[in-house]
N, C-alpha and C positions, 0 to 999 in steps of 0.2 A: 222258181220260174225256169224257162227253157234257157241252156246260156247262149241259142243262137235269136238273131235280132232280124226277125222277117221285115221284108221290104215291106212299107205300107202302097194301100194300094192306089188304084185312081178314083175320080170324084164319087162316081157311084159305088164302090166300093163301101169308100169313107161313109157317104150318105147313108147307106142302110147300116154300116156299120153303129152308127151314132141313132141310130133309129131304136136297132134292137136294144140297143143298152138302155135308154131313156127316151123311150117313144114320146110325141111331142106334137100336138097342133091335130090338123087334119089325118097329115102322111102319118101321124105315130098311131091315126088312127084305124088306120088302112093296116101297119104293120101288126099293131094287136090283135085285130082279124084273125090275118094268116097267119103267127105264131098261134094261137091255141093250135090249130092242126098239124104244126109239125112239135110241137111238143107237149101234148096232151096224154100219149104210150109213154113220154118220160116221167109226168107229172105221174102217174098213173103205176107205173115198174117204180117209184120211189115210196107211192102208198103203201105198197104191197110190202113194203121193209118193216114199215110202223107196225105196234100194237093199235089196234085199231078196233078193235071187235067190240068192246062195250063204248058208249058214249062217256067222249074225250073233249077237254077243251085243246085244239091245235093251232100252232103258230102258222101261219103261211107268209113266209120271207119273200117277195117280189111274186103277188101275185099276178101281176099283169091284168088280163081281161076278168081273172074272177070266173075261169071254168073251175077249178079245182077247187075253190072257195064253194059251189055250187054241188060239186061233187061230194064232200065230208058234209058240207050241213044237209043232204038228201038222206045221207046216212042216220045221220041224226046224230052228228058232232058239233059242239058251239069251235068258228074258226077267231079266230085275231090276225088279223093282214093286215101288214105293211107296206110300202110299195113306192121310189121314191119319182116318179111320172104319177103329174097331177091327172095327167092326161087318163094313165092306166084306173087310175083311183076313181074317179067319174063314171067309165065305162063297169067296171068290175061292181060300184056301190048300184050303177041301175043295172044291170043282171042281176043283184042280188039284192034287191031291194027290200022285196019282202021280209028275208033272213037280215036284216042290217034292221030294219024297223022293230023287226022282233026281240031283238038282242040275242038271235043265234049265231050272227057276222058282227065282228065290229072291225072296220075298213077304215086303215089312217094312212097320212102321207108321210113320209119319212127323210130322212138326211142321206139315207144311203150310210151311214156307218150305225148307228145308236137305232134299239127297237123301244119303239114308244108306248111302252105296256111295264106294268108292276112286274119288282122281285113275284118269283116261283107261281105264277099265272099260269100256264100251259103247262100240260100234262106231256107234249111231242110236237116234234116243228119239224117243216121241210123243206126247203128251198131247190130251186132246180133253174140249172145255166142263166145265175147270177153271178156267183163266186166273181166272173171276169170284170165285174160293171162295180164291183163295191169298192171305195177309196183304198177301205184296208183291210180286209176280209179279214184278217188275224181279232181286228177289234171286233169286228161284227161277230164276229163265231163267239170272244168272250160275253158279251150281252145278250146272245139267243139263250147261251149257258145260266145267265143271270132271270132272264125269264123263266127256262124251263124249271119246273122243278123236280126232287131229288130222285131220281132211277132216269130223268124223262130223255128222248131218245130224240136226235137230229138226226136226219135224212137229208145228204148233199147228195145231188145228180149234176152230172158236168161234164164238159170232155175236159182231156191235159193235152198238155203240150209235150209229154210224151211220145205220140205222133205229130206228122205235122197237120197244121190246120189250112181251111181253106185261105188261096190266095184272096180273096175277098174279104177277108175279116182283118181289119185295121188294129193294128197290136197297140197304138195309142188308147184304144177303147177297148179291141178284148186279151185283156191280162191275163194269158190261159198258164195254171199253173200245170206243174208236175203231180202226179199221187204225192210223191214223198212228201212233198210240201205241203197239200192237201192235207193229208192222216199228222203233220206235224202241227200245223194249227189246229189241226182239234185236239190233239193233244197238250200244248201249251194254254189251251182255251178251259181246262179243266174235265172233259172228257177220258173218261177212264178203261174206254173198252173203244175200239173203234176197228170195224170189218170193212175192207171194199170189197164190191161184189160188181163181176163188169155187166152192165146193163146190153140192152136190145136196141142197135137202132139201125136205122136203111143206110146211112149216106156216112157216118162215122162212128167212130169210138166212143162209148158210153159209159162212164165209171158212177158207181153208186156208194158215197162212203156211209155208214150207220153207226154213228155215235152217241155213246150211253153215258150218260153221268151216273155217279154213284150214288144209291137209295142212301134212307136219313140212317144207316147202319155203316156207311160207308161202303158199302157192298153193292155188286149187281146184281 
């Protein structure tokens, strides 16, 4: 983590601060809204990392409203989402209702640390600006790992702390790590290859880490 200790901010700050981490009630439904459109180019710069081109079963770690859940089953990939806003889970299960009846989506609510799906289930997973909102990210990265199975590839999107972040964003709520930290839990997670690539975005820094487990050779 960063070793300076930003001021938190004021009410409204805190409020949307605590919104975006764990959207909740009405307002969290208002906030899921407007996040798909400011982060749907990152969900999206994080696909474009995966193997993706044949039909895959994928994890999607904090899917929020279920655009990107929407997006790989269009392709014609079966997704598994977790997501730990009851609120996000209701919204994303009816946008994606049809795909969750079918059993092309299966859409659960979570703890925010543990994914709630079988050893070697998922073929690739991906998450994007959560890392800040998970208790212990370190645990979460080992159990995506436990999910995925043997070569299957984790796609994190995130800013760090690195730069600095907005005065608006409550460091009680967003935990924003370093890269090094970042590539070091997925390394300690059992990932055995791990690239960043810095992403595209309008208003800040964008890092893309791509992490690969090793196939049932121990190889990648």
């Amino acid at each position: 983590m960063s070793a300076t200790t930003p001021t938190r901010p004021g009410a409204i700050g805190r409020l949307r601060s605590r919104q975006s981490g764990l959207p909740s009630g009405l307002l969290g439904r208002i906030f899921g809204r407007a996040m798909v459109g400011t982060t749907a180019d990152h969900n999206d710069q994080a696909l474009a990392l995966l193997d993706h081109t044949e039909p895959r079963t994928v994890l999607d770690v904090g899917f929020g409203q279920g655009r990107t859940v929407a997006v790989l089953v269009g392709q014609g990939h079966r997704v598994l989402g977790v997501d730990a806003s009851p609120t996000m889970l209701k919204q994303a299960s009816a946008r994606n209702r049809s795909a969750c009846r079918g059993g092309r989506a299966t859409l659960r609510h979570g703890d925010g640390i543990t994914i709630p799906f079988p050893d070697d289930s998922a073929d690739a997973a991906i998450t994007v600006h959560t890392i800040y909102f998970m208790a212990d990210p370190a645990a979460t990265f080992v159990d995506i790992a436990r999910v995925l199975r043997p070569g299957g590839t984790l796609v994190v999107a995130c800013r760090t702390s690195d730069t600095a972040t907005p005065a608006w964003m409550d460091p009680n709520v967003y935990r924003v790590p370093t890269a090094d930290h970042v590539r070091s839990m997925l390394g300690n997670a059992g990932f055995v290859q791990v690239e960043h690539h810095p992403g595209q975005a309008t208003d800040h820094d964008l890092h893309l880490f791509a992490a690969r487990l090793a196939d049932d050779q121990g190889t990648l």
